[in-house]
C-alpha positions in Angstrom: 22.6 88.9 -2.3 20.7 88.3 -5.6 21.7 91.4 -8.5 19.7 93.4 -9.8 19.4 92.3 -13.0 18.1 88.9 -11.3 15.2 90.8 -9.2 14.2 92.4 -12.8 14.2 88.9 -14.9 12.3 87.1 -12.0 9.1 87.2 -13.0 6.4 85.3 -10.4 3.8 82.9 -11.2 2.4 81.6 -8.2 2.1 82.5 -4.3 5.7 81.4 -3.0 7.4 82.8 -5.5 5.7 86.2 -5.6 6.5 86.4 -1.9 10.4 85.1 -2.1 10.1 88.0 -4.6 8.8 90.4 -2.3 11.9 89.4 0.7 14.5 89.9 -1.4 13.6 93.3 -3.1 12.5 94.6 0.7 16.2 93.3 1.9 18.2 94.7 -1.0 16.1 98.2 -0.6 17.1 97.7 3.0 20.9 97.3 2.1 21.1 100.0 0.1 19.4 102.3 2.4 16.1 103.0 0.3 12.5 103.3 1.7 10.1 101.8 -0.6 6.3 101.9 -0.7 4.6 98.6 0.6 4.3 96.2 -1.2 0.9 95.6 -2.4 -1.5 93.6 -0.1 -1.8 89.3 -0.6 -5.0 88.3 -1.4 -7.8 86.8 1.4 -10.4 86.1 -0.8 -8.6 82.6 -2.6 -10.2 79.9 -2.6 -7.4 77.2 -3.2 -9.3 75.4 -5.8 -6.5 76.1 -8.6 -8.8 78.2 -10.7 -8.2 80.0 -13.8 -7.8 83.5 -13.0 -6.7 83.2 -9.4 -6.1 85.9 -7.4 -2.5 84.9 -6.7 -2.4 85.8 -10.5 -3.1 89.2 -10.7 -0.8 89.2 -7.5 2.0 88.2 -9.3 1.7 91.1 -11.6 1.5 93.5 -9.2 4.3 92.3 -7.5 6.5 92.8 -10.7 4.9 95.7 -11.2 6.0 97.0 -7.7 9.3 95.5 -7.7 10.0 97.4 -11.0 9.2 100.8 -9.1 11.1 99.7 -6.7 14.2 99.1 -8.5 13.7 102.6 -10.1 14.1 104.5 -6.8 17.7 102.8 -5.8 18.7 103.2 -9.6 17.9 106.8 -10.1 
């Protein structure tokens, strides 16, 4: 089981890693015990041309963002 001062230092930059991300917060929330809010909703509207801005980008930041919160209600 990764710690949690791994889930706070992983910080995802592209689709796979955002959702790896995602598994392992949902299964350590679900080892300790702790319901969590969902986590927020993967973007349908990419277009898979590699752009600047993707959406998988502002993904990736919400996912930390959530995964932060998420850490705060099995630390507290």
């Amino acid at each position: 089981m990764i710690s949690d001062d791994a889930l706070q230092q992983w910080t995802p930059t592209e689709r796979r890693e955002a959702q790896a991300l995602v598994r392992a917060v949902l299964d350590r929330a679900r080892t300790l015990g702790v319901a969590l809010s969902d986590p927020p909703p993967e973007p349908t509207n990419c277009c898979d041309s590699d752009c600047i801005g993707c959406v998988w980008e502002a993904y990736c930041g919400e996912v930390a963002y959530w995964r932060d919160e998420s850490i705060l209600r099995w630390t507290d």
